[in-house]
C-alpha positions in Angstrom: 0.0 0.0 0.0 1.2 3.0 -0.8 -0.3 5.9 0.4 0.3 6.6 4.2 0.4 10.2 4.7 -2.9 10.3 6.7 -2.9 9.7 10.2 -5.2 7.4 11.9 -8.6 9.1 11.0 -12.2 7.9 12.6 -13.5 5.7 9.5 -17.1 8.0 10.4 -15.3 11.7 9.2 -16.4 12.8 6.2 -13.9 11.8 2.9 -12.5 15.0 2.4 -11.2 14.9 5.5 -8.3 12.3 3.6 -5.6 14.6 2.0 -6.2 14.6 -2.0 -10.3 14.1 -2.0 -11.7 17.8 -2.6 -15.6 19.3 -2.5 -16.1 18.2 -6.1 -14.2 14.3 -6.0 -16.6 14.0 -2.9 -19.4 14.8 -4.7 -18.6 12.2 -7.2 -17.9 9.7 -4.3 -21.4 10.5 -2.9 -23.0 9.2 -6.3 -21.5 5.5 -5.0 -22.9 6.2 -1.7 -19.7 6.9 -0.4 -19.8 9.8 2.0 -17.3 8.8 5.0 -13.8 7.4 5.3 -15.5 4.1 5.9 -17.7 4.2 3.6 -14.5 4.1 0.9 -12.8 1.6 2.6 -15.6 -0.8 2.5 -16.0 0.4 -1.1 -15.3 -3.3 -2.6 -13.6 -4.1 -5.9 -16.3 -5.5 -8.4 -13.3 -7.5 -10.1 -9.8 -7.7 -11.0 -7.1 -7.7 -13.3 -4.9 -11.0 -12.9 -1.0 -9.6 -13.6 0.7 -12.7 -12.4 -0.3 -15.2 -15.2 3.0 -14.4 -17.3 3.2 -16.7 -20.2 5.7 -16.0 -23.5 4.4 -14.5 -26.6 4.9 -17.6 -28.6 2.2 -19.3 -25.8 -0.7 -16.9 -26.2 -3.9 -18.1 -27.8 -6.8 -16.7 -29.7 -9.1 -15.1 -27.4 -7.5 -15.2 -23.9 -6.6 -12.3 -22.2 -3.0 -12.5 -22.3 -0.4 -11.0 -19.9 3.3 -11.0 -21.5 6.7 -9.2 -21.1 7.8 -7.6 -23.7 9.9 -4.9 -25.8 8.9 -2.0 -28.5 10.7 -2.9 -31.2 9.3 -0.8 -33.8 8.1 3.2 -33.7 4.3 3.2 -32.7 3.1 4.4 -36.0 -0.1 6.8 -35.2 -3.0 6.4 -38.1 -5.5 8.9 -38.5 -9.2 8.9 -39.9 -11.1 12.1 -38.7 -11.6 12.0 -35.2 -10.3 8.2 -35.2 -7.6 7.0 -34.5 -5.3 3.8 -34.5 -1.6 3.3 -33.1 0.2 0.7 -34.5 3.8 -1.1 -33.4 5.5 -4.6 -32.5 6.1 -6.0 -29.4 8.7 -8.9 -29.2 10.3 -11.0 -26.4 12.3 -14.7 -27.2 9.6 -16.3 -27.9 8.2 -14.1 -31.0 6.4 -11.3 -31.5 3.0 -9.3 -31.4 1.3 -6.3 -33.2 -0.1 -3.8 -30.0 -3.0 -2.2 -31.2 -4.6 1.0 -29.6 -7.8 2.4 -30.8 -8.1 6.8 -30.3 -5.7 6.6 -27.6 -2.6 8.7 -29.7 -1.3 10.1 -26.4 0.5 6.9 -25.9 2.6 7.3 -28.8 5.1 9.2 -26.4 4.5 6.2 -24.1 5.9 3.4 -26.3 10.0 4.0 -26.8 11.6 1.9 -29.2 13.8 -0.8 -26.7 11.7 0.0 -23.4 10.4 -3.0 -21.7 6.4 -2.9 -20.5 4.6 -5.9 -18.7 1.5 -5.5 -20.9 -2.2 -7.2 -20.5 -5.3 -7.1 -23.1 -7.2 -9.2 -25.4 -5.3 -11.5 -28.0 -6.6 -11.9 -31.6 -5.4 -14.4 -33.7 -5.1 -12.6 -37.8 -3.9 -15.1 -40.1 -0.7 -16.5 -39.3 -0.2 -13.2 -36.4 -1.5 -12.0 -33.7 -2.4 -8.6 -32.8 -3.1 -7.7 -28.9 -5.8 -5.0 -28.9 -5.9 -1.7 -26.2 -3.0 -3.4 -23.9 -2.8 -1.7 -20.7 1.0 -2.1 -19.4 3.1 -1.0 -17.2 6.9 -0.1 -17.5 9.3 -2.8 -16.2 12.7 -1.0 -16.6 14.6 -3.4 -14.6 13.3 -6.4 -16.2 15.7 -8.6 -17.9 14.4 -11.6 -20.4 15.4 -15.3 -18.9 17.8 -17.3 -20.5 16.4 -20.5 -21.6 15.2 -22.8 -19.3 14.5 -19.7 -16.8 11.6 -19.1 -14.7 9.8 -15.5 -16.8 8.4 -14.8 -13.6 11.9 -13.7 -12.5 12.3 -11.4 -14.8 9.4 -8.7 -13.2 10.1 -7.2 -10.8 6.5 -7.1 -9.5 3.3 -8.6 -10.7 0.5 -8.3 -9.2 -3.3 -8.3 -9.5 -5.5 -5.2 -9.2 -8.6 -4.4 -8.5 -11.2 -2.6 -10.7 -13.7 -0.8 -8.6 -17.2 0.6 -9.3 -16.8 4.1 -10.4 -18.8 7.1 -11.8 -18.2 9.7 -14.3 -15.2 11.9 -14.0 -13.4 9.4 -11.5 -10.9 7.3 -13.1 -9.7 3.5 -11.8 -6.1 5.1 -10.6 -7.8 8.0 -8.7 -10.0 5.8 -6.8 -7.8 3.3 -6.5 -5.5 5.7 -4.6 -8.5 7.5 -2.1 -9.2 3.7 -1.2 -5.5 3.0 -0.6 -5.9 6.3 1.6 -9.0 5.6 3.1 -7.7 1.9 4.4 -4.4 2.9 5.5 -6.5 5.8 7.8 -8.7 3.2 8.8 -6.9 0.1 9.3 -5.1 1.4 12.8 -8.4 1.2 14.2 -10.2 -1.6 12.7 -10.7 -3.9 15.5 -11.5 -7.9 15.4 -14.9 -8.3 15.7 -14.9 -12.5 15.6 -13.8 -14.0 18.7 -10.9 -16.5 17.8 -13.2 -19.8 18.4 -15.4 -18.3 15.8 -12.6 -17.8 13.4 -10.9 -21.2 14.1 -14.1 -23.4 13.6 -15.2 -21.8 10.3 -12.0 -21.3 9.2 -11.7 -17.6 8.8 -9.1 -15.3 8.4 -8.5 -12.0 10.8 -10.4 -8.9 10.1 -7.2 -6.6 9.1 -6.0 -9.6 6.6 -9.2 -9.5 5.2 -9.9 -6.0 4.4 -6.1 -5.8 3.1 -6.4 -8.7 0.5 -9.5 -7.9 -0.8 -8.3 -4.5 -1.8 -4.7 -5.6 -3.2 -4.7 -9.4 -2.8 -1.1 -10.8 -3.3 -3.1 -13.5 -5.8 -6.9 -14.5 -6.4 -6.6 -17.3 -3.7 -6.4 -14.6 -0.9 -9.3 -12.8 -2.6 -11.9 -15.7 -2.6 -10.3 -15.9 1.3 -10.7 -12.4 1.9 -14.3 -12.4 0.8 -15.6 -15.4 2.0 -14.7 -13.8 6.0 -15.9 -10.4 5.1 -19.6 -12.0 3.8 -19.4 -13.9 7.0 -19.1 -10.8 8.6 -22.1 -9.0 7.0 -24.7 -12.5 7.6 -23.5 -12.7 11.3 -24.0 -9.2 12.1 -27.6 -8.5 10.1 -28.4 -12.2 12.7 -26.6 -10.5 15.7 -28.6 -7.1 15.3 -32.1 -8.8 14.4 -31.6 -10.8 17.6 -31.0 -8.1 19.6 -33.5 -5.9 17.8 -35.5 -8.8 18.9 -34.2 -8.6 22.3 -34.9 -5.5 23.1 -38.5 -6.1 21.3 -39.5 -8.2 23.7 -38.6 -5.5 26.6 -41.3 -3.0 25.2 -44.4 -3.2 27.1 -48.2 -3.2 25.8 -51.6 -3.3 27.4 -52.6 -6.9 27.5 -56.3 -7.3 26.7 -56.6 -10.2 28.7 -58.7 -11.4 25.7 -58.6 -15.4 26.6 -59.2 -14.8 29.8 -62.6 -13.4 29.7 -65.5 -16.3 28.7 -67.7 -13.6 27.5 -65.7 -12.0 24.9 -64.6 -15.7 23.4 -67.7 -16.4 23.0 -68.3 -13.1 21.4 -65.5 -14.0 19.0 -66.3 -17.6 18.4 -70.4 -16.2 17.5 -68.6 -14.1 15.0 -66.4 -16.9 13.3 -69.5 -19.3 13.2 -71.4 -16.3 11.1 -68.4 -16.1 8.4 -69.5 -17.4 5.1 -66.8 -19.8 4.8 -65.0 -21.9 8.0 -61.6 -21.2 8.7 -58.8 -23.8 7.5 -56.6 -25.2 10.6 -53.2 -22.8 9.9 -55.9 -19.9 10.4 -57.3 -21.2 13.6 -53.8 -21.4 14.8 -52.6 -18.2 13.3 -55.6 -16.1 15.3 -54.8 -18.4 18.5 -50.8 -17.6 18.4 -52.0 -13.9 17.9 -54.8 -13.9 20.9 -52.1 -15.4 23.1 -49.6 -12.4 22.2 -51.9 -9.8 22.8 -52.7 -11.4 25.8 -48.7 -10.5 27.4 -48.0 -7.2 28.8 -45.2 -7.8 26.5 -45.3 -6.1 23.0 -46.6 -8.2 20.2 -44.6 -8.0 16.7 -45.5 -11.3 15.0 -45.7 -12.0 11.1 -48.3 -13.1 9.7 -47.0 -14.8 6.4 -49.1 -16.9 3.5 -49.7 -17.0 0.3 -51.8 -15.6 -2.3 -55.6 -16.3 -1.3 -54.6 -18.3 2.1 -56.6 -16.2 4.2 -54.7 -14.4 5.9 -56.6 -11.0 5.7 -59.6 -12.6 7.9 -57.3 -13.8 10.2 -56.4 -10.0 11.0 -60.1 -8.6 10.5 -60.7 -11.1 13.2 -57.6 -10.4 15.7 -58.9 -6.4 15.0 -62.4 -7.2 16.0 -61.0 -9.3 19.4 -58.8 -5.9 20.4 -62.0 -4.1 20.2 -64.0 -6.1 22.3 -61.3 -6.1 24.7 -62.0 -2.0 24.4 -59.1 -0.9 22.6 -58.6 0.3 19.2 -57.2 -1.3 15.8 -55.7 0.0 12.9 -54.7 -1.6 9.4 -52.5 0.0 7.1 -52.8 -1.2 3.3 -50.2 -0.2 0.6 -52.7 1.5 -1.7 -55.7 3.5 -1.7 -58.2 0.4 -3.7 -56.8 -2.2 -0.9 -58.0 -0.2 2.0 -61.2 0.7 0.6 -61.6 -2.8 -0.5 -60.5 -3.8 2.9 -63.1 -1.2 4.8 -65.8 -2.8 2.9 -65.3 -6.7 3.3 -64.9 -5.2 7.0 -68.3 -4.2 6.8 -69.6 -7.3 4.8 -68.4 -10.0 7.2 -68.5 -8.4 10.6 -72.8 -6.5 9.7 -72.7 -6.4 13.8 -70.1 -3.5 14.0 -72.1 -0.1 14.4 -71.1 1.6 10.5 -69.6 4.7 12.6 -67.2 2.8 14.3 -65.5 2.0 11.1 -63.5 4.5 9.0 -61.6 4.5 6.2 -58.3 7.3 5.9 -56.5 8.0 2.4 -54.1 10.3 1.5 -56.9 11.3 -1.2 -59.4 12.7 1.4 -60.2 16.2 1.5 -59.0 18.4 4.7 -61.7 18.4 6.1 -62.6 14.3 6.0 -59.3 14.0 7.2 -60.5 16.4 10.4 -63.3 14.3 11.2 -61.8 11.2 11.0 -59.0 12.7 13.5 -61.2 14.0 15.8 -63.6 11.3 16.1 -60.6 8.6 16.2 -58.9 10.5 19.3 -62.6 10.4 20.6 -62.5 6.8 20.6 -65.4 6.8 18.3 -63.9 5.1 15.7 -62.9 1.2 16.9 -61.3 0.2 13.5 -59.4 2.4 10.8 -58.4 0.7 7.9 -56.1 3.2 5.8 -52.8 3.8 3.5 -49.7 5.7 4.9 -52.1 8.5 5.9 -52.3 6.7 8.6 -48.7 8.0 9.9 -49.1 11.5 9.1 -49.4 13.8 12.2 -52.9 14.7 13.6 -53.7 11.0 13.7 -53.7 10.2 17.7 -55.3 7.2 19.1 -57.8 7.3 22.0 -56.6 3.8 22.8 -54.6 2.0 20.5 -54.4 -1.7 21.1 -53.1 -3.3 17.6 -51.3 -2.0 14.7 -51.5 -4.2 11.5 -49.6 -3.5 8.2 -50.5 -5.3 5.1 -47.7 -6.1 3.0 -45.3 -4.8 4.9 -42.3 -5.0 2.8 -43.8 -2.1 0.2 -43.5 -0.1 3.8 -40.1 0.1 4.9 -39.4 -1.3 8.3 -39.4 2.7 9.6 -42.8 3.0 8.4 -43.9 0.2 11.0 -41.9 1.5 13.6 -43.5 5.0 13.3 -47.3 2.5 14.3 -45.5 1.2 17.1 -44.7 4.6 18.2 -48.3 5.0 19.3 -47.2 3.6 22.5 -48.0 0.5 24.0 -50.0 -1.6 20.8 -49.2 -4.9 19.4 -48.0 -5.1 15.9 -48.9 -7.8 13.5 -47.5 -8.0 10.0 -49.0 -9.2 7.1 -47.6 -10.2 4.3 -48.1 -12.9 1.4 -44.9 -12.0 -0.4 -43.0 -15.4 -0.8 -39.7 -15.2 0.9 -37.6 -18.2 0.1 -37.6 -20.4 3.2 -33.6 -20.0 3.4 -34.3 -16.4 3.8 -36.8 -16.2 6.6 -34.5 -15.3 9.5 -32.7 -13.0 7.6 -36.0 -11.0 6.0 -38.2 -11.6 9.8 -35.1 -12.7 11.8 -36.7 -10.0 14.3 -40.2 -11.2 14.5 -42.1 -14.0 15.7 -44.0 -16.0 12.6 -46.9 -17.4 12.1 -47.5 -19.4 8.4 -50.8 -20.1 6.6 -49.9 -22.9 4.2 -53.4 -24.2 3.3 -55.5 -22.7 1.0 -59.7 -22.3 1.6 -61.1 -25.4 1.1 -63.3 -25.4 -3.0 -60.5 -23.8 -4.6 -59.5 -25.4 -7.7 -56.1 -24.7 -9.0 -55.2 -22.4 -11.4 -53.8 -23.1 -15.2 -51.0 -21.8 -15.9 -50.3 -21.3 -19.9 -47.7 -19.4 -22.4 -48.4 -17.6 -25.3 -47.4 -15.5 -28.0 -48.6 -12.7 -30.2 -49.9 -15.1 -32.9 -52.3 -16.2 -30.4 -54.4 -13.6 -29.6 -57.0 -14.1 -32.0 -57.7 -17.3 -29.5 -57.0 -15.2 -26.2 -59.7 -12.8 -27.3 -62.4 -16.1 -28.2 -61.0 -17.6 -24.3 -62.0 -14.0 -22.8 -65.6 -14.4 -24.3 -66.3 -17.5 -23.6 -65.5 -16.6 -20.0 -67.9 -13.6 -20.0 -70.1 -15.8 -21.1 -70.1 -17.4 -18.3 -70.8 -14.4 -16.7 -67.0 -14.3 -15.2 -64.6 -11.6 -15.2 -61.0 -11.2 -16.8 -57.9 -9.3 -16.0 -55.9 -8.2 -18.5 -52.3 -6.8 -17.3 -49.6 -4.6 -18.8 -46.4 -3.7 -17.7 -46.8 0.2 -18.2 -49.4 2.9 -18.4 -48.4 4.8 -21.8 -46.3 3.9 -24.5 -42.9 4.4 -24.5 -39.5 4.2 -26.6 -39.6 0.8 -26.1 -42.6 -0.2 -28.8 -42.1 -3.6 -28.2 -44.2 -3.1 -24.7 -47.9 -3.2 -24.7 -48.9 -0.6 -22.6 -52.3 -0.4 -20.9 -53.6 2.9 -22.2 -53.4 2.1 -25.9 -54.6 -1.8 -25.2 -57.5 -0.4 -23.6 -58.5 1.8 -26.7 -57.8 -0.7 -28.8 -60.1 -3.9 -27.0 -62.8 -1.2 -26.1 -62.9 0.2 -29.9 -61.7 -2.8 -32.3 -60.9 -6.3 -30.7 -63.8 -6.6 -27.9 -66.5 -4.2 -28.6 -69.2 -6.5 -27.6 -67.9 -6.6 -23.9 -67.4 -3.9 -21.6 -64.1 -3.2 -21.0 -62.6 -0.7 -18.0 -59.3 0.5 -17.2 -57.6 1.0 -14.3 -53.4 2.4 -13.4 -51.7 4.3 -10.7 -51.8 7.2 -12.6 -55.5 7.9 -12.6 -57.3 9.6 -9.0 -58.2 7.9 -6.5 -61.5 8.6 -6.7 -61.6 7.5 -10.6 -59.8 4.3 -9.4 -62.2 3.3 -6.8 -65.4 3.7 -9.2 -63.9 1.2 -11.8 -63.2 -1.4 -9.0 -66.5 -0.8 -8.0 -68.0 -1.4 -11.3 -65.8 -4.5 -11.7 -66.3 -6.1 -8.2 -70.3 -5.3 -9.3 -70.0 -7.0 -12.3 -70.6 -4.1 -14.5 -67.2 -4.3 -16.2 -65.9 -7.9 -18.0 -62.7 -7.0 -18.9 -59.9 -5.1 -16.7 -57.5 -4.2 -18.6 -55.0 -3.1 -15.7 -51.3 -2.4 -14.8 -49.9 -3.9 -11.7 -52.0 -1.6 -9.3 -53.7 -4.8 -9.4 -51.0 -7.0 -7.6 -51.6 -7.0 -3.9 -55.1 -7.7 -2.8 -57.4 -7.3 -5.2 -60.7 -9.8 -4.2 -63.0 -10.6 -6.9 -64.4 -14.4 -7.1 -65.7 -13.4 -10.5 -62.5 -12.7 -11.9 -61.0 -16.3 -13.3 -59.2 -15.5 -16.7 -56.2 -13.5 -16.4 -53.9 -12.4 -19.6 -50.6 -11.2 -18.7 -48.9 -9.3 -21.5 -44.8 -8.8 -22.0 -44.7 -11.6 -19.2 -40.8 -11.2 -19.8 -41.0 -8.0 -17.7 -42.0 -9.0 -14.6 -40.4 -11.0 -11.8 -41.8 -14.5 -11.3 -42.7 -13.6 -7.7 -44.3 -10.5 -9.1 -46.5 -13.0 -11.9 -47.3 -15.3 -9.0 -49.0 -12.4 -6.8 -50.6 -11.3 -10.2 -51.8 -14.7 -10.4 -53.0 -14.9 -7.5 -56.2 -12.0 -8.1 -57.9 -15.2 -9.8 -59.2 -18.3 -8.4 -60.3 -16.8 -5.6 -64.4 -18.6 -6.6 -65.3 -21.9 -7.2 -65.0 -21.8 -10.9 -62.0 -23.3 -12.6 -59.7 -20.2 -13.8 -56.9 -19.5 -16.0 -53.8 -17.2 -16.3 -52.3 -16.8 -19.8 -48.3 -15.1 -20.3 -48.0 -13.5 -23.2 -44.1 -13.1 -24.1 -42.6 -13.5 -27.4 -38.9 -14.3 -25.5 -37.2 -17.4 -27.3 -35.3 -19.8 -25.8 -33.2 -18.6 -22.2 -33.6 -17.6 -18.6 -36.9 -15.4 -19.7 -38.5 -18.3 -21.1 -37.6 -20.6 -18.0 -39.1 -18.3 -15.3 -42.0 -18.2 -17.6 -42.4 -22.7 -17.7 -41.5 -22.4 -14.1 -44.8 -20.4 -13.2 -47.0 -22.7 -15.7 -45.2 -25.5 -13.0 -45.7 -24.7 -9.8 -48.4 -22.8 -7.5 -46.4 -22.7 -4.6 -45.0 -19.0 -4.1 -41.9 -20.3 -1.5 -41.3 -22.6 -4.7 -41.2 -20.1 -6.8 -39.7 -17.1 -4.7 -36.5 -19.9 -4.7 -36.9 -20.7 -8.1 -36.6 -16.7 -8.3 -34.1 -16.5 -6.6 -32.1 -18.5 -8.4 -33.0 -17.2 -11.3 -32.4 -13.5 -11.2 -30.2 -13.2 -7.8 -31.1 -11.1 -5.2 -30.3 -8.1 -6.0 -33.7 -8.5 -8.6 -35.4 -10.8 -6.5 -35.2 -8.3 -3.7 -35.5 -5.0 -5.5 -35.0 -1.4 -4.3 -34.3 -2.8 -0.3 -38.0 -3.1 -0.3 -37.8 -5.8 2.5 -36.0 -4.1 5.1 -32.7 -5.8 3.6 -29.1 -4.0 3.9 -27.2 -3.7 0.7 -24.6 -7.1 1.1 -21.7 -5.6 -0.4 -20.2 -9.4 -0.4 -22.7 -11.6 0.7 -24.9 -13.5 -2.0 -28.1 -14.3 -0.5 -28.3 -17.3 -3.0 -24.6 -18.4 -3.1 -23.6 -18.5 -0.2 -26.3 -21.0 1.9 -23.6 -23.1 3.4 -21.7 -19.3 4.9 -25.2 -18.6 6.2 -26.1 -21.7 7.6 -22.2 -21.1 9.3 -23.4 -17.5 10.5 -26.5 -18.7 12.0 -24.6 -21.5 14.5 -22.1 -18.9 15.1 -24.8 -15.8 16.0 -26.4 -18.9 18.4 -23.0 -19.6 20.0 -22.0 -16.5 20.8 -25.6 -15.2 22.1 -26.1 -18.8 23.8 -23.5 -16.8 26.7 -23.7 -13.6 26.0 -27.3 -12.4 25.0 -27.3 -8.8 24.9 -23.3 -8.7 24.0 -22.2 -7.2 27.0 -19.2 -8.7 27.7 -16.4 -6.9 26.7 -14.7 -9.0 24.0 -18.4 -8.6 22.2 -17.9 -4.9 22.3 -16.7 -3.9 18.7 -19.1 -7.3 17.7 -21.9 -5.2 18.9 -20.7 -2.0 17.7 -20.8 -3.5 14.3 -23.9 -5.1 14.2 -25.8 -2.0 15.5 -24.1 0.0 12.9 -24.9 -2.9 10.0 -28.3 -3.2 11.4 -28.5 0.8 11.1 -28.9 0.1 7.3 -31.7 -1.5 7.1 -34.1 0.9 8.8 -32.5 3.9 6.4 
């Protein structure tokens, strides 16, 4: 390492604190979320170039990216073709020769001397009966003697070495940024502590913390790298474990009112009247779903369970029904949905299966109500004369104070933010319960809800059929329109998705405006047809689900405002256009808006992919109905950086870690998180103390 001029600096100080990085090279490192000192020393190389693979001209082969020692022996002749150009000249070393070949790079022309000696590296053609090596990099080796025969060639560098190529941004070259890192670790190093306590490192094999951060900046060769970054990928799995257990930890220290709900004979038997009155009986995982959840609220300590199935397992009765038990106990409940249809359609099945709850203690808040709804609501809510708000994130903003709140439920939570449910907790002393029916891998779980208790609804409502799953392509539409007829019919419903509201530069994607027009006016004008995106008000929004959950609409043609929730028996033909574009979890909660009646429905993917990855997620839906099947499948598929998308499940950014790749390294993490809190719980003890430091500051990630 070469640059040591800084003093030991606290890895938190801003970067321009490091000698060399100004204002404007900070702002550039703030575009790669780089903002402190150790931010840039935790700024991870995304490959490298391998220098040490030295091999003679005369051994180089078509297409390999060669590194080789050799001299100029001709002038670098500079070609010229308007703004193009090409330089031109031979390298040679014992073994033959080589033409380098550098496309509009002529300031290297003053580079190349005629006898100099260069270590170079790039791309190796074969042309005819030559070779030509195409935009070498290389690097002067002016002590550098060619080996006699029978010599090692590695002898005769002086240094090779392999370096790392980081990601970058406009305006900041690989040498610059190669050098603030260099700065950045040398500051940093001084005071980078072990975190792993030497048992830990010993039984999974692991290298020390310094070691690691070292190589995997300027490994000494690609074995130390894969060494380097196995421990530091370790690191990031053990600490997200260690700071949901502790999250977890200190979870179970809040206090909440208990309701004392299974206590009291009177209001079980209130509760058990209102289950017998449901339209439909409750499956077994349901039952023990709302009796995990009455026992929870039950404690005087703080509920925060997960409620997880999948699509159309019932898991939104389940809540209705832990809601209505918190208000019999006397306190309020409040269910946050992730759009403004969802609550609305939640407010009214509400309604529909509980026709015993007085109509004014119900209420429904949006972020599309006037001022002055919003008033009411307020007022009457910190009255406690509203028992049960069903809302969207309007439900956080300020002005909305609880008389009594007694349970906090968020529907899909991960389109929330784990600050978002926080901010319900705040209320004070409520339970939480979180919904959610996205399909997390069953690897996953701990790592996703490592900091909540879970409960899973595996069984689906008894007299639902499965759903067929077909492909198709744009040929077939002719047939896709006759299927959609045929269904209404029947007098059922269809969906028809796109995967974006207006068209676009990208012609090749239907979008659901101009599909619309053209079903309503040309394809389908003997059925009524509707349209629905997040672009249109709510109020204009809520009227078309109405007309559609009335019947009064046969074909929905939708984008994927549609996804989460959406409860229509009626609906059982589903066509899925530029299938391609969406993730197969996304498809499978798609699916899931059909065969929700007893009617045998369909879901058609329209994609004109070929053969490849596109067209496997695709076969892998028409498969499978099980969502953790398919979330792996997913997984696998796309990695999780896409499986995952913008953090939306509370997940940190693993700048090492592959959630997919590495299942043996987080089966590892998992013992080792148990071992260590087996004797230390809260890590108190004082060889846990930079542990803990770390994992409250990894942990600190995932509620940005």
């Amino acid at each position: 390492m070469t640059h040591a001029t800084d003093t030991v600096l606290n890895r938190d100080k801003p970067v321009t604190a490091l000698s060399g990085v100004s204002a404007k090279r900070a702002q550039q490192l703030a575009k790669l979320q780089i903002e402190t000192i150790g931010d840039l020393a935790g700024h991870f190389p995304r490959r490298y170039e391998d220098w040490t693979s030295l091999k003679p001209i005369g051994d180089l082969q078509d297409g390999e990216d060669g590194v080789f020692l050799a001299q100029v022996q001709k002038v670098p002749t500079l070609f010229r073709k308007g703004t193009r150009s090409t330089l031109q000249t031979v390298l040679r070393d014992p073994s033959g020769a080589i033409k380098g070949v550098w496309f509009n790079q002529p300031y290297l022309q003053d580079k190349l001397a005629v006898g100099d000696i260069f270590l170079f590296r790039g791309r190796v053609k074969r042309e005819g009966r030559s070779f030509s090596v195409f935009n070498p990099a290389f690097e002067p080796q002016p002590q550098a003697v060619f080996p006699e025969v029978g010599e090692s060639l590695a002898e005769a560098v002086a240094d090779t070495f392999v370096r790392p190529v980081y990601p970058t941004t406009q305006g900041l070259g690989q040498n610059l940024l190669r050098g603030f890192v260099d700065r950045a670790l040398a500051a940093v190093i001084p005071e980078l502590d072990e975190t792993l306590p030497g048992e830990i490192r010993r039984r999974y094999l692991l290298p020390d913390r310094v070691w690691a951060y070292t190589q995997i900046h300027n490994p000494d060769h690609l074995e130390n790298y894969r060494l380097a970054k196995r421990r530091l990928a370790f690191d990031e799995l053990l600490l997200l474990q260690l700071g949901l257990r502790l999250s977890k930890t200190a979870e179970m220290q809040r206090k909440a009112v208990p309701l004392r709900f299974t206590s009291q004979p009177k209001l079980l038997t209130e509760l058990k009247k209102n289950i017998t009155a449901l339209p439909f009986p409750l499956t077994g995982d349901q039952k023990k779903a709302l009796s995990d959840i009455l026992k929870d609220m039950d404690k005087a300590v703080a509920m925060n369970r997960l409620l997880q199935g999948d699509v159309g397992s019932g898991k939104t009765i389940v809540a209705f029904l832990a809601m209505h038990a918190c208000v019999l106990a006397g306190r309020q409940a409040v269910l946050m949905a992730p759009t403004g249809i969802l609550a609305k359609q939640h407010e009214d099945s509400l309604r529909r299966l509980f026709p015993d709850i007085p109509a004014e203690r119900i209420a429904c808040l949006t972020g599309q109500q006037s001022a002055a709804q919003k008033r009411q609501v307020y007022e009457r809510l910190k009255s406690g004369d509203i028992m049960y708000l069903i809302g969207t994130h309007a439900v956080l903003q300020k002005g909305v104070d609880f008389r009594a709140l007694g349970l906090a439920v968020t529907d899909e939570q991960h389109r929330f933010g784990v600050k978002q449910r926080l901010r319900l907790i705040e209320e004070g002393d409520a339970h939480v319960l979180v919904m959610s029916a996205t399909p997390i891998p069953r690897t996953l779980g701990l790592i996703v809800y490592g900091d909540l208790d879970v409960s899973v609804i595996s069984e689906k409502p008894p007299g639902r059929k499965p759903i067929k799953t077909y492909t198709a392509r744009t040929k077939d539409m002719p047939r896709l329109h006759a299927m959609i007829r045929r269904s209404a019919a029947h007098g059922n419903q269809t969906y028809v998705v796109c995967p974006m509201v207006n068209e676009s530069d990208d012609s090749d994607l239907q979008s659901a405006v101009e599909l619309y027009e053209r079903l309503a006016n040309t394809e389908l004008t003997d059925l009524r047809v509707g349209l629905l995106h997040g672009q249109m008000k709510e109020k204009d929004k809520n009227e078309v689900m109405d007309r559609f959950l009335a019947g009064d609409i046969q074909v929905l043609v939708s984008t994927t405002v549609i996804e989460v929730g959406v409860d229509n028996p009626m609906a059982t033909f589903m066509l899925v256009m530029n299938a391609e574009r969406f993730g197969l979890a996304q498809l499978h909660q798609l699916r899931g808006r059909i065969g929700r009646g007893a009617d045998e429905s369909i879901c058609v993917l329209q994609s004109d992919v070929g053969e490849g990855l596109a067209r496997e997620r695709l076969v892998t839906l028409c498969k499978s109905e099980d969502g953790f099947e398919i979330a792996e499948a997913d997984l696998r598929l796309r990695g999780p950086g896409d499986f995952f998308g913008t953090r939306q499940h509370g997940l940190p950014t693993f700048r090492m870690a592959n959630l997919y790749e590495d299942q043996e390294l987080l089966s590892q993490s998992a013992e080792a998180c148990s071992h260590i809190l087996r004797d230390d719980p809260t890590l108190a003890q004082l060889e846990h103390a930079a542990l803990r430091e770390e994992a409250i500051r990894f942990l600190a990630q995932r509620e940005a």
